[in-house]
Each structure stands twice: as structure tokens, then as C-alpha cells.
N, C-alpha and C positions, 0 to 999 in steps of 0.2 A: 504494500500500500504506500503511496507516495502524496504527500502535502507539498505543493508549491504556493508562492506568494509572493507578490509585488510591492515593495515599500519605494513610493515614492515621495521626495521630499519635495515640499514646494513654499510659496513662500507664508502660508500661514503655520506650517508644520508639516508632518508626515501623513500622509493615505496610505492605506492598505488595501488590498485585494487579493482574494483566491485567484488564482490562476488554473486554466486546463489547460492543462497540456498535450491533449490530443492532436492537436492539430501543430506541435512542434517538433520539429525531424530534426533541425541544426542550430548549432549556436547561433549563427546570421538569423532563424528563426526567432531563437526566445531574444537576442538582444531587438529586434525590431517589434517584439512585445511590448519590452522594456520601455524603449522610446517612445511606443504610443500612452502609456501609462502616464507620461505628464504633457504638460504644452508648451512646457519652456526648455531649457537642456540642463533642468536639471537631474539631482542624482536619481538613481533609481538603483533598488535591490530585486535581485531577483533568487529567491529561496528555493530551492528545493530538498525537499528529504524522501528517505525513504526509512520507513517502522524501525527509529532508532539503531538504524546500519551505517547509515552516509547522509552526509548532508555538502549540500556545493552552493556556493555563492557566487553570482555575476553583477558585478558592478561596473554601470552604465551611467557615463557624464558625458552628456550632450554629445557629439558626435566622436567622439573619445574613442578609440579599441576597447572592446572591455574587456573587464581582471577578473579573473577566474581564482578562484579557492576552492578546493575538494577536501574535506575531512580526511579521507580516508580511498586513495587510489585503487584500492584493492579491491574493495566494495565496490565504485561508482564502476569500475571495467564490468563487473559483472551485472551491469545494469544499463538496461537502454537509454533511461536519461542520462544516467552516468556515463556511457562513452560519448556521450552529445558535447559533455563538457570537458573531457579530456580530448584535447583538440592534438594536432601535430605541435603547434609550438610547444604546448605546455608541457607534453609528454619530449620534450627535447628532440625529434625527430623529422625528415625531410620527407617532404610528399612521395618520393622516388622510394622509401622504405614501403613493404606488403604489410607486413602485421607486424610490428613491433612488440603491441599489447600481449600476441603469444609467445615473443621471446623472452619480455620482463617477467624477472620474477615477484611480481607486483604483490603475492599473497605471501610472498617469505615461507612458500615451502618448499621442497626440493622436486627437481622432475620426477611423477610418478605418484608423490605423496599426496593423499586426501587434504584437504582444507578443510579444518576443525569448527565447526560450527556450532560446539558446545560450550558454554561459558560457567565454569564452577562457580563465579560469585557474583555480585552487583558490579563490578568496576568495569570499568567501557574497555572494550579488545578491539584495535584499531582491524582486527583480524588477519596478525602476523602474531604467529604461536608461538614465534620462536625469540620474539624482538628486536628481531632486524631493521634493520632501516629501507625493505622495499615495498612492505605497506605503510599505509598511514598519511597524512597533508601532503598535497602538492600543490603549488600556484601559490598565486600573493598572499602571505600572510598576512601580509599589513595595507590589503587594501580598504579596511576597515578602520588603521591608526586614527585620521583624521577626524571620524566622528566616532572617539572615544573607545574604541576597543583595537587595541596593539594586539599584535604577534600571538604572541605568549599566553595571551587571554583569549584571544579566537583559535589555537592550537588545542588550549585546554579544555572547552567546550564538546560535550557531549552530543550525539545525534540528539534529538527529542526534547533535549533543554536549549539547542543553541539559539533557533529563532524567535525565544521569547525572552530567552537573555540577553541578546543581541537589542533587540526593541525593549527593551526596559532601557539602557544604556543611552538610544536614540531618542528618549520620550515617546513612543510609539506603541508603547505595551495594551494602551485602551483602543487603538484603531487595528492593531491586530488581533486581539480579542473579537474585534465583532466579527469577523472574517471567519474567524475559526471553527 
């Protein structure tokens, strides 16, 4: 199950809106969502998650590229939205490469070995069993610095709490509420 949302900033404060996403196949898609979600150029968030697995942020300023964050690389690949947003830059790669996605070892487990989908306790498992460094965040960490949430604080953020901690942060936690 996947919740996506639209936070856009304008100039009396923040709007929100649910998003479908049915009708988005590519990034050039949901950022052209994005942009129609306000009337000026200003910012706009674009949320998505999926039931406390991955959560990816696209952050769109006016005619700008927009910045891409993934919780968790390992998760979003195994997910249609999620490779929407693991693009060729982001994933460090040239268009002239087939599949990359099946060369990384994106889940941190070895050729052959199952990917562990059981969790012994409450603590968030970026879904690399072994704590490697090839699951877990890719993209702008800090495309969030500006309004109030650095690095290290959108690194730390949970699937399923990030977008309501995120909007608490930006003042926005009652217009996302109604959305929800």
C-alpha cells in the first residue's frame, strides 16, 4: 500500500494534497504534478511511501531539476514507484548501462542469498541484514536543510513517521492531517 502527497508552499503557508499516482510512469511525470500543484514557482514536496518500507522525497523549485531522496535504495528498486525515482543520475550511472539495478548489491546480501524480511524487534531495518553500506538513503540529504530538517534528521526518520514529522517541522502538520 503506498500514500503519496503534495506539500506545497505558497505564500500564505503550506497546502497539502493526496496524490494518485496512477496515472505516473516517470519522474518528468510526478515532477510536472508537482509544478501544477502551485501557481507560482514555488517549492513543492512530493511524498511518497510505501507501509513503513521506503519513503522518497522530490523537491521541486520553480523550474529547478528536482532533488531526489530515497530512505532506503533497496526497498524503492523493489518497487515500481521506487524505481520511478531512482533515476540514472542518482543511481551514479550512464544511459548506455542495461541494468545496473541487477548488478548493485542494493539489498546487502550476497549473490544467491534470500533477502530477510523478518524483523525481531520494533527498530527500523533499512533492509540490509548485514549493515552494509548498499542498502539504505541515496540522493540529497539535505534537500530539506533549508526549511528546517538537515541530513542527519531526514537520515534518521523512519518510513511511516517521516511525513508527519517532516510537516510538523514545516508548520504543515494540520493541512496534512486533512489529507490523510
Amino acid at each position: 500500500m503506498y500514500f503519496a502527497a503534495l506539500l506545497a508552499r505558497t505564500e500564505v503557508g503550506w497546502e497539502a494534497s493526496d496524490t494518485d499516482l496512477d496515472d505516473v510512469e516517470t519522474l518528468s511525470d510526478l515532477t510536472d504534478l508537482a509544478r501544477e500543484a502551485t501557481t507560482d514557482d514555488d517549492t513543492v514536496l512530493a511524498y511518497i511511501e510505501q507501509e513503513d518500507t521506503w519513503f522518497g522525497i522530490v523537491r521541486v523549485d520553480g523550474e529547478d531539476d528536482p532533488r531526489i531522496y530515497v530512505s532506503d535504495a533497496a526497498a524503492a528498486a523493489r518497487s515500481s514507484y521506487g524505481e520511478m525515482l531512482l533515476t540514472d543520475e542518482l543511481l551514479g550511472r550512464t544511459p548506455e548501462d542495461d541494468d545496473v539495478l541487477a548488478d548493485l548489491d542494493l539489498d546487502g546480501t550476497e549473490e544467491g542469498e534470500p533477502y530477510r524480511e523478518d524483523q525481531d524487534d520494533d527498530t527500523y531495518d533499512s533492509g540490509d541484514p548485514d549493515g552494509q553500506a548498499g542498502a539504505g538513503p541515496l540522493g540529497d540529504g539535505g534537500l530539506l536543510a533549508d526549511l528546517g530538517v538537515g541530513e542527519g534528521e531526514l537520515r534518521a526518520l523512519r518510513p511511516g513517521d517521516a511525513l508527519g514529522e517532516i510537516a510538523e517541522v514545516l508548520g504543515a502538520s494540520e493541512v496534512l492531517e486533512a489529507v490523510r
